[in-house]
ZATOR-189896 format. One record per residue (C-alpha): residue number from 1; residue in three letters; x, y, z. Coordinates in Angstrom, 1 decimal, decimal comma, m for minus. Example, Ala and Ser with C-alpha at 12.3 -4.5 7.8 and 13.67 -1.06 7.14 Angstrom:
<atoms>
- 1; ALA; 12,3; m4,5; 7,8
- 2; SER; 13,7; m1,1; 7,1
</atoms>
This chain:
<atoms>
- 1; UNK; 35,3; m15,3; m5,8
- 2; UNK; 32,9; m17,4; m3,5
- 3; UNK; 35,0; m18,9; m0,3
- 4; UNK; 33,9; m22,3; 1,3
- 5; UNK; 32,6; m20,4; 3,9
- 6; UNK; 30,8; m18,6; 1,9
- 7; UNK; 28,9; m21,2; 0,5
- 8; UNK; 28,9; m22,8; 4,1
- 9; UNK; 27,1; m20,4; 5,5
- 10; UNK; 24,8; m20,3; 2,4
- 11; UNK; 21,0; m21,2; 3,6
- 12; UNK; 19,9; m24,6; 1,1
- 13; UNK; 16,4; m26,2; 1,0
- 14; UNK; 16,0; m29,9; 0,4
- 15; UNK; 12,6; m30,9; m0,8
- 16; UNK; 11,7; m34,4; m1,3
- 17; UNK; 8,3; m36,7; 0,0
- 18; UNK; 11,0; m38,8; 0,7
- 19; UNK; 12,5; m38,8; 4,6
- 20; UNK; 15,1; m41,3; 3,5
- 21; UNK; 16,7; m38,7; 0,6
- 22; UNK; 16,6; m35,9; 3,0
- 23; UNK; 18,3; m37,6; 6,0
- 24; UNK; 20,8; m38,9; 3,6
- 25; UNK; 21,4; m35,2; 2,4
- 26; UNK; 21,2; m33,2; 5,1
- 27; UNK; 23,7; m35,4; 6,6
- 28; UNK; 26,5; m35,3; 3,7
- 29; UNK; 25,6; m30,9; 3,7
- 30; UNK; 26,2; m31,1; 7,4
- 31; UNK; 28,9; m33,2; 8,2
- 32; UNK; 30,6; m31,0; 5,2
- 33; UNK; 30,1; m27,7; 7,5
- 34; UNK; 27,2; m26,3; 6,2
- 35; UNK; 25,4; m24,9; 8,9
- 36; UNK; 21,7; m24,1; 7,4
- 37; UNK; 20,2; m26,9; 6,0
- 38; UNK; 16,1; m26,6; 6,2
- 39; UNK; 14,1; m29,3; 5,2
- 40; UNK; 10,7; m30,2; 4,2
- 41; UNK; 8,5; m33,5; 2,8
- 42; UNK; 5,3; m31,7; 2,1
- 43; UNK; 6,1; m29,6; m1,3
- 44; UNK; 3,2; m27,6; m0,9
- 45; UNK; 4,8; m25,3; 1,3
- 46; UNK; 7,7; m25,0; m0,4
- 47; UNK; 6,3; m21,4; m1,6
- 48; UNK; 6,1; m20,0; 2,1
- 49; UNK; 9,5; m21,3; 2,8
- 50; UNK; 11,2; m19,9; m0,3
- 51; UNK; 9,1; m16,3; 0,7
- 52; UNK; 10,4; m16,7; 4,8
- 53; UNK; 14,1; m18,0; 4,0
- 54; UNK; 15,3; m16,5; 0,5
- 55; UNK; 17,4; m19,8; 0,4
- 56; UNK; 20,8; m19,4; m2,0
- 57; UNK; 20,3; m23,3; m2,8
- 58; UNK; 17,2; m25,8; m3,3
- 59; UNK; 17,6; m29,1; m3,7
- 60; UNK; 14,2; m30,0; m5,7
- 61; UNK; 12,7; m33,7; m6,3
- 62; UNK; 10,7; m33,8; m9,3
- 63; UNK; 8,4; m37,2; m8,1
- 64; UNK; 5,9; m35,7; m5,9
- 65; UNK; 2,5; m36,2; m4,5
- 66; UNK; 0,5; m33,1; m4,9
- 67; UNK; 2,8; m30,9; m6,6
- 68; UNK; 5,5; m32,1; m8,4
- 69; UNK; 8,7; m30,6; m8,8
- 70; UNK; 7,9; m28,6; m12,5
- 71; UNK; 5,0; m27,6; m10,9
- 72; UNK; 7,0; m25,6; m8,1
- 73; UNK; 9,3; m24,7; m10,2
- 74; UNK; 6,5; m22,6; m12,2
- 75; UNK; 5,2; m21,3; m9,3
- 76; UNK; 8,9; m19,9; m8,2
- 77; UNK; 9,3; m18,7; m11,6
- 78; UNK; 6,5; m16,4; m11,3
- 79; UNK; 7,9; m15,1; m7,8
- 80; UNK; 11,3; m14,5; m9,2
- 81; UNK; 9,7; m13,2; m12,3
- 82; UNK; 12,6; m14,0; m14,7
- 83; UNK; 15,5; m13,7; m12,0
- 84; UNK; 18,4; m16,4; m11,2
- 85; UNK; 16,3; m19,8; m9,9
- 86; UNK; 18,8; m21,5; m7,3
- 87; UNK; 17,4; m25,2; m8,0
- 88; UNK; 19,2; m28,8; m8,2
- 89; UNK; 16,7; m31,1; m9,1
- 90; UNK; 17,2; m34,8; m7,4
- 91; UNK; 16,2; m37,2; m9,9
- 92; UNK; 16,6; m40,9; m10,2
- 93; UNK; 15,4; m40,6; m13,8
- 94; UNK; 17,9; m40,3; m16,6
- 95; UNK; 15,6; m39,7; m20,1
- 96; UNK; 16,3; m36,5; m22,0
- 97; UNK; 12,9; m35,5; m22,0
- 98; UNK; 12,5; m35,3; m17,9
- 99; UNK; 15,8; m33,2; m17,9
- 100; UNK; 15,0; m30,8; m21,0
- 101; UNK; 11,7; m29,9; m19,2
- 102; UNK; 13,5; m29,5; m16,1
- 103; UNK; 15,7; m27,4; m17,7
- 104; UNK; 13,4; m25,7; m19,8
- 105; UNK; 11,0; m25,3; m15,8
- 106; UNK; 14,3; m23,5; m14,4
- 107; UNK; 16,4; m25,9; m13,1
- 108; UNK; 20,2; m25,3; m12,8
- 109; UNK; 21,8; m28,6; m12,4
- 110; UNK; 20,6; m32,4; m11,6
- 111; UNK; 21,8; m34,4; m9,0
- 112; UNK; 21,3; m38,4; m9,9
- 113; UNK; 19,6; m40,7; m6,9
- 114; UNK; 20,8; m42,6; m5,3
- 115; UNK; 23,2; m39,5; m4,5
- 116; UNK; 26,9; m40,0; m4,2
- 117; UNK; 28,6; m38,2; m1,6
- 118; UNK; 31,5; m36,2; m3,4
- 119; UNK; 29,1; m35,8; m6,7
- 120; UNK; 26,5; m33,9; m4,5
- 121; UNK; 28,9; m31,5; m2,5
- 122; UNK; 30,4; m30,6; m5,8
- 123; UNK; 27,4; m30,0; m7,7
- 124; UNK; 26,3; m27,8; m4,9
- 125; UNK; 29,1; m26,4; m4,6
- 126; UNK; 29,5; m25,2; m7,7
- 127; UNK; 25,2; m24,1; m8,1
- 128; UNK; 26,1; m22,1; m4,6
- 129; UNK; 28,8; m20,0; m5,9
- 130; UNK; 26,5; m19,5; m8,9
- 131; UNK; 24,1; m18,4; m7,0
- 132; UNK; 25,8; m16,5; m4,6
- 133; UNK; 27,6; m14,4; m7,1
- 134; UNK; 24,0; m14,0; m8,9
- 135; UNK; 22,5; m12,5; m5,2
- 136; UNK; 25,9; m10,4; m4,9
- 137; UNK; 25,8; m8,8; m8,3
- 138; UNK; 22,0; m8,1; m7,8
- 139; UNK; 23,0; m6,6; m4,5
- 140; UNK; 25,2; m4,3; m5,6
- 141; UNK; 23,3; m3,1; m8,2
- 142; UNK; 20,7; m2,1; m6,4
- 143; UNK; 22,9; m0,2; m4,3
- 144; UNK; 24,0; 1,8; m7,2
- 145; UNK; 20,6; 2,2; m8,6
- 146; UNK; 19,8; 3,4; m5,1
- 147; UNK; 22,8; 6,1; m5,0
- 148; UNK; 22,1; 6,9; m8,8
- 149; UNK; 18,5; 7,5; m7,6
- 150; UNK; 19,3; 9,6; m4,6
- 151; UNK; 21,6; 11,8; m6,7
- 152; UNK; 19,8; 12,2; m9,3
- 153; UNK; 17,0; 13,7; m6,4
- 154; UNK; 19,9; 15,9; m5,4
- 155; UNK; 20,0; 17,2; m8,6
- 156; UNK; 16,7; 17,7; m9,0
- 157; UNK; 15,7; 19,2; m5,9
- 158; UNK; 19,0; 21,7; m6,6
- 159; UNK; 17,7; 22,5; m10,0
- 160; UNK; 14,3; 23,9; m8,3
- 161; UNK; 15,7; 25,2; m5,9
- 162; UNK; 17,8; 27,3; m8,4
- 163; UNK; 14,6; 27,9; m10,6
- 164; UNK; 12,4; 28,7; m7,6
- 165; UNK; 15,1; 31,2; m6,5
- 166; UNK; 15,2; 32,6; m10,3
- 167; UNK; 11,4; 32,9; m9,9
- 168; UNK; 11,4; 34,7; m6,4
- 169; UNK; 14,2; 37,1; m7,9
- 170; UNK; 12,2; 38,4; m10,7
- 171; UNK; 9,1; 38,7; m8,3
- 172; UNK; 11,4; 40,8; m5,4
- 173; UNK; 12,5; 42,8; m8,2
- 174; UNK; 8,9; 44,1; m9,8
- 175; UNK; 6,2; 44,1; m7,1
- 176; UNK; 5,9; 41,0; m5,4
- 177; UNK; 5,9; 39,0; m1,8
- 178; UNK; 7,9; 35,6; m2,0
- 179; UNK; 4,3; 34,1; m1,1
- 180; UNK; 2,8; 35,6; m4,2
- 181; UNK; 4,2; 32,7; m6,4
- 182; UNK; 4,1; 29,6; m3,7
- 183; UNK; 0,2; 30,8; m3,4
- 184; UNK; 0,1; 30,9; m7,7
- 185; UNK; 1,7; 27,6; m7,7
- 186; UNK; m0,8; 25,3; m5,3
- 187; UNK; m3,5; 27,5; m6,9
- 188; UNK; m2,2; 26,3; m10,3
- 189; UNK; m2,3; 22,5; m9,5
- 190; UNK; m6,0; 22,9; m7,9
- 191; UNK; m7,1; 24,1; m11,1
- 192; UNK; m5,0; 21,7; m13,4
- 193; UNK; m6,1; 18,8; m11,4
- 194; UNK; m9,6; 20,0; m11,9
- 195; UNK; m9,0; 20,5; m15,6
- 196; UNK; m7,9; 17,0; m16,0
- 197; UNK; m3,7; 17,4; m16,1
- 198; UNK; m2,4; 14,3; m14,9
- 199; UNK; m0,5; 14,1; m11,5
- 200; UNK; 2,9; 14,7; m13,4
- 201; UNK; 2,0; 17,5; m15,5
- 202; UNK; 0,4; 19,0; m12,2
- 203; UNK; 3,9; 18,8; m10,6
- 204; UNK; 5,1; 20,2; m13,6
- 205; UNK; 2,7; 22,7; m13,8
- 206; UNK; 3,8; 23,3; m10,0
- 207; UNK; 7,7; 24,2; m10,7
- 208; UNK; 6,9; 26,0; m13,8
- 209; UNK; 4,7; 28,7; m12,8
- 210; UNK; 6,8; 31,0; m10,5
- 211; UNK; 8,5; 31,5; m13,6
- 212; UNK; 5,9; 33,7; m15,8
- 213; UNK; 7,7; 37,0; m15,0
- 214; UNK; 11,3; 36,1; m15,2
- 215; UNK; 11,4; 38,2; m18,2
- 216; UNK; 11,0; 41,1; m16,0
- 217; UNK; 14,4; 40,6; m15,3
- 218; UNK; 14,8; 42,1; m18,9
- 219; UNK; 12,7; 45,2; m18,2
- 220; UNK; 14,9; 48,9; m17,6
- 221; UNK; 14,1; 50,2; m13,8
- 222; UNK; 12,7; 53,6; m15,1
- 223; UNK; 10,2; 51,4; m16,8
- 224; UNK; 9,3; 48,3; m14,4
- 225; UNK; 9,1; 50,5; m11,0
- 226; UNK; 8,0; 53,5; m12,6
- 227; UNK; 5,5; 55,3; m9,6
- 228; UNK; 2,9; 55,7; m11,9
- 229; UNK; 0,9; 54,5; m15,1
- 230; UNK; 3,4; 53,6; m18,2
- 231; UNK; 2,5; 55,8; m21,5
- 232; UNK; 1,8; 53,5; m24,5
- 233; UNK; 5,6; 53,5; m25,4
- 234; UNK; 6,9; 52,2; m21,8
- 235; UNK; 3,7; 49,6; m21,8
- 236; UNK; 5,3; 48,3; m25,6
- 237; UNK; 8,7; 47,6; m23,7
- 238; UNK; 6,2; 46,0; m20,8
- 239; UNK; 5,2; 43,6; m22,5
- 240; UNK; 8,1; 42,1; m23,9
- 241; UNK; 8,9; 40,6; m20,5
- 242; UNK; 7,0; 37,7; m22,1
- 243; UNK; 9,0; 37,8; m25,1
- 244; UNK; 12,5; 37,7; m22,5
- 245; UNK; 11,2; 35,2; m20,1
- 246; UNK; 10,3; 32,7; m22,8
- 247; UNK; 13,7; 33,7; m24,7
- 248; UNK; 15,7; 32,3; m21,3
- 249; UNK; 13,9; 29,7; m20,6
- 250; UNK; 13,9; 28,1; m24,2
- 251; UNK; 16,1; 25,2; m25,4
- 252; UNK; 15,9; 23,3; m22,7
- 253; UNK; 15,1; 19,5; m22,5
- 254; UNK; 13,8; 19,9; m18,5
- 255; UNK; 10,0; 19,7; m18,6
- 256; UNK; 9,6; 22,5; m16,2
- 257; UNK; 11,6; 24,8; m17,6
- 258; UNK; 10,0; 23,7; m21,0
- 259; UNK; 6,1; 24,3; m19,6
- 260; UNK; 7,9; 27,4; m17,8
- 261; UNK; 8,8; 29,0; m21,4
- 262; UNK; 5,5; 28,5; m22,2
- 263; UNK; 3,7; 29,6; m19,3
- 264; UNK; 6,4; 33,0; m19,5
- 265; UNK; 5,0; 33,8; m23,2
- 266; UNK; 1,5; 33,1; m22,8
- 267; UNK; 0,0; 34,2; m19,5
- 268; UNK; m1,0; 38,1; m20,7
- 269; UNK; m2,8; 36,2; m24,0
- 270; UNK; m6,8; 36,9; m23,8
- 271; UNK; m9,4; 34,4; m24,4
- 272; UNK; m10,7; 36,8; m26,6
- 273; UNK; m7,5; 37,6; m28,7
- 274; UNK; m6,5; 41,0; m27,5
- 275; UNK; m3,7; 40,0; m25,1
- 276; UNK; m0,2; 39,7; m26,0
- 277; UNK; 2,5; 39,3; m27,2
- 278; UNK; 0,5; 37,1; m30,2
- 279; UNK; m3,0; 38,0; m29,7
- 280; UNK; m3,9; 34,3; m29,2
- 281; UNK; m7,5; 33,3; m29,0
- 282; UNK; m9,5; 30,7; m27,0
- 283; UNK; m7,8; 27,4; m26,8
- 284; UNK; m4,7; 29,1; m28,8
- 285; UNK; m3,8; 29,8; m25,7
- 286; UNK; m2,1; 26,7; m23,9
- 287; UNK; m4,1; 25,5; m20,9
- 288; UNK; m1,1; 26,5; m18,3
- 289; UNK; m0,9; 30,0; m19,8
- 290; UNK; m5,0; 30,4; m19,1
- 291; UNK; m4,5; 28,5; m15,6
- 292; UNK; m1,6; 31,3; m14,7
- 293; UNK; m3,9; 34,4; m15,7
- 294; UNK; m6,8; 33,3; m13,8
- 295; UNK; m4,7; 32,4; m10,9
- 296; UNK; m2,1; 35,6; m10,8
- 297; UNK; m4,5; 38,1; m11,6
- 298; UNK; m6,7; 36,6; m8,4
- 299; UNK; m4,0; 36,7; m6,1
- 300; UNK; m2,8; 40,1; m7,2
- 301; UNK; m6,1; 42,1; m6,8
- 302; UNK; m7,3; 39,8; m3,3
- 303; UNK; m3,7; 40,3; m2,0
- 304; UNK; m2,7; 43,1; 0,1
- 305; UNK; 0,2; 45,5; m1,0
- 306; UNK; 1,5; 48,9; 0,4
- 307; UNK; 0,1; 50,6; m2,3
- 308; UNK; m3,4; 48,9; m2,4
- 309; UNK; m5,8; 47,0; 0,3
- 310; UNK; m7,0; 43,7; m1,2
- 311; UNK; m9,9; 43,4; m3,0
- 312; UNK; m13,5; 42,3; m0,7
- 313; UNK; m13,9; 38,5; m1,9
- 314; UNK; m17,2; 39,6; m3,8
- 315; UNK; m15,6; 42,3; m5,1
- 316; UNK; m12,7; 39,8; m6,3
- 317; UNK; m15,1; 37,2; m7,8
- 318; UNK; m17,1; 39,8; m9,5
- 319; UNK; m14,1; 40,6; m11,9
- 320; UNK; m13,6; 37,1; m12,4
- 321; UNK; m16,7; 36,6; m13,4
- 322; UNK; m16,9; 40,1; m15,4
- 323; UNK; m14,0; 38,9; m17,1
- 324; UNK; m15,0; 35,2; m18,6
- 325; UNK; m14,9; 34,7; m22,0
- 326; UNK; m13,3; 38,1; m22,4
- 327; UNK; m9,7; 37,9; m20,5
- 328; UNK; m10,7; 34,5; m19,6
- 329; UNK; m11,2; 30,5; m20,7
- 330; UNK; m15,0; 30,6; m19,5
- 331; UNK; m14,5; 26,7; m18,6
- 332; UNK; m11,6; 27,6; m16,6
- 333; UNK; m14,3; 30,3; m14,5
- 334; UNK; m16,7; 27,6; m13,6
- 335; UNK; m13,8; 25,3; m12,1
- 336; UNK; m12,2; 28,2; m10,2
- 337; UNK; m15,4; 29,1; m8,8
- 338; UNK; m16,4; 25,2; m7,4
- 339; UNK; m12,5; 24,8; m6,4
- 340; UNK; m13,0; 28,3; m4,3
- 341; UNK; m13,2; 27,1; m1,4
- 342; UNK; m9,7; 24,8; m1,8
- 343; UNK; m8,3; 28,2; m3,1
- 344; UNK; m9,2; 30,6; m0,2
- 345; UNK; m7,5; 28,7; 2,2
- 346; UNK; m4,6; 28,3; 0,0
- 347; UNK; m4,4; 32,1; 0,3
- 348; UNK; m5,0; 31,8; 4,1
- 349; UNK; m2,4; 29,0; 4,4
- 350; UNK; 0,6; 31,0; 2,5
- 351; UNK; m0,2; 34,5; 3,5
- 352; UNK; 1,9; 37,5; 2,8
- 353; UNK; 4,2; 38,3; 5,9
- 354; UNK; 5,0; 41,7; 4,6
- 355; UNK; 3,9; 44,0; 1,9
- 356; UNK; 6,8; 44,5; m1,3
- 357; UNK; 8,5; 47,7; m1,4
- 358; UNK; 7,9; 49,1; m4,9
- 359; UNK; 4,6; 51,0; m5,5
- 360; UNK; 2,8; 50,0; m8,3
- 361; UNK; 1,8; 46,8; m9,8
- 362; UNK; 1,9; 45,3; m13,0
- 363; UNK; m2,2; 44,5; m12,6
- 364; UNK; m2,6; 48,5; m11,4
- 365; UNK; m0,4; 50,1; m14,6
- 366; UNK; m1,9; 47,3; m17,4
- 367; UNK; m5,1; 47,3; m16,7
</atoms>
C-alpha cells in the first residue's frame, strides 16, 4: 500500500505553455505537502527532463505550441518502450475523440481545466500510487532477476568447475600436466574462431575439450600406465576410452557436456577413415573432434615430459604438415599454421610447471 508520504515525496512534472495553469498547480501540489514539484512551459524539453528526473507523475497539457501533448506522449512511449506511462493529461476539452487519442497516446487519467482543487489532488493521488506501485513491482523484479541471474552464475561456474576438475582427473591419472588441457582449450577456441564457430560455440568449444579423455578413467592400470608399447589386444581396450568418455558424458541437456560427448568419441577419428572407434572420414568427423586432434596431438609431441624432450618447432610442424589430409582436416592445417604465432605463445603463456609422473604417453604407445 502507497502512504501519503509516499506519494508526497513522489517527484511530478507539470507541463503546460501556460504560466497561469502551472502556478495554480504547483500551488494546490504544494500547499498539500508535496515537496517535488518541477515545472516547465517550453514542452520541448520535456524529454531531457523525463531522462534527468524519472518523475512518478506528469501532469501533461495537450494544447501546445511546438509539440503538443500526443506528440510527447509518442516520444515517451518510445523511451519507455511499452512500460507504465505516469501521465494526467490537463485538458479544458471534453469531446470523446481528444480523450480516446489521449488515451489510445498513453495517457492515465484527465484532469478538466479550469482545475478544481480536491478533484486534482485526488486524481493524482490515486495516478501516484498507480504509479508508484508500477516503479516498486518493477523494482523488485529486477532485484530477483538480478539474484536469479547471479545464481544461476554460481551454478554455472560450479558446474565447470566440477567438469574442469573431472577433465584434470582423467589427465593426472594417464600422462598429463594440468596445463596440458588449459593450453588444448585456448588452442581450441583460436582455431574455432578461425574456422568460423561463433563466440558461444567457441566458449563451448572452450569447456568441452578438457574432457576428450575422461573415458580413460574406464581404462584398467596394467593397461593405461603400462611402461611400454600396448600389444594389439591392450591397444583394442585403448581405444574404448572414446567409447566410455562419450558413454558418461551422454544424456545430458548442458551444451558442454553435450559438445564434450562428442569431442570424447571423435578426437582419435582420421580424416582419412582409419581412426577410431567408427573409422569416420573427412567432414564425418565433427569439426570439434578434428580441432581437438590437431590441437592435442601438437601439444603432446611440442610439450616436454619425463620420458620425452619436446619436439624442435620444425620438427613439430613438419608432422603436422606430414600428416594433412591423412590424420588431418587439410583446411584445419592451413588455419593452424597462420594462427601459429597466436598458438606458440599460448604454449609459452601456460607452460608446464612440472613434468607427469607416468612414463609413456598415449601419442608414444598409438602411434
Amino acid at each position: 500500500m502507497i502512504s501519503q508520504q509516499q506519494c508526497q515525496n513522489a517527484i511530478v512534472l507539470i507541463v503546460d505553455d501556460q504560466m497561469t495553469n502551472i502556478m495554480l498547480l504547483e500551488n494546490i501540489l504544494q500547499t498539500a505537502g508535496y515537496k517535488h514539484v518541477h515545472t516547465t512551459q517550453d514542452p520541448t524539453q520535456v524529454i531531457n527532463l523525463y531522462k534527468e528526473l524519472s518523475p512518478d507523475l506528469i501532469c501533461l497539457d495537450i494544447r501546445m505550441p511546438q509539440l503538443n501533448g500526443f506528440q510527447i506522449m509518442g516520444q515517451l512511449k518510445i523511451i519507455q518502450k511499452g512500460h507504465f506511462l505516469p501521465i494526467l493529461v490537463l485538458t479544458s476539452e471534453e469531446d470523446r475523440e481528444t480523450r480516446l487519442r489521449a488515451l489510445e497516446s498513453g495517457a492515465k487519467d484527465f484532469l478538466n481545466k479550469p482545475f478544481d482543487k480536491v478533484e486534482v489532488l485526488m486524481r493524482i493521488r490515486n495516478l501516484l500510487e498507480a504509479s508508484l506501485l508500477n516503479k516498486a513491482v518493477s523494482q523488485q523484479k529486477a532485484k530477483l532477476e538480478e539474484t536469479v541471474r547471479i545464481r544461476t552464475q554460481e551454478l554455472q561456474e560450479t558446474q565447470l568447475e566440477i567438469v574442469h576438475r573431472l577433465a584434470q582427473a582423467a589427465e593426472y591419472r594417464d600422462n598429463e600436466t594440468g596445463a596440458h588441457i588449459v593450453r588444448l582449450s585456448h588452442i581450441a577456441v583460436v582455431l574455432g574462431r578461425a574456422c568460423d564457430m561463433t563466440e558461444t560455440e567457441c566458449d563451448v568449444l572452450f569447456h568441452a575439450i578438457p574432457m576428450h579423455d575422461v573415458g580413460k578413467l574406464g581404462i584398467p592400470d596394467h593397461i593405461l600406465l603400462k611402461p611400454g608399447k600396448l600389444n594389439p589386444e591392450e591397444f583394442e581396450i585403448m581405444k574404448q576410452h572414446t567409447v566410455i568418455g562419450a558413454q558418461l558424458l551422454s544424456n545430458s541437456h548442458s551444451p558442454v557436456l553435450q559438445m564434450g560427448e562428442l569431442i570424447a568419441l571423435t578426437h582419435h577419428e582420421k580424416w582419412d577413415g582409419s581412426g577410431y572407434p567408427n573409422r569416420l572420414g573427412g567432414k564425418d568427423i565433427p569439426l570439434p573432434g578434428r580441432i581437438c586432434a590437431i590441437a592435442d596431438v601438437f601439444d603432446a609431441l611440442s610439450s616436454k615430459r619425463c620420458y620425452k624432450e619436446a619436439w624442435p618447432l620444425e620438427k613439430t610442424l613438419a608432422e603436422i604438415r606430414a600428416s594433412s589430409g591423412t590424420h588431418f582436416d587439410p583446411h584445419l592445417v592451413e588455419v593452424f599454421n597462420e594462427m601459429l604465432p597466436v598458438i606458440l605463445d599460448i604454449q609459452r603463456t601456460h607452460s608446464d610447471l612440472e613434468p607427469p609422473k607416468h612414463e609413456l604417453a598415449e601419442a608414444d604407445y598409438l602411434a
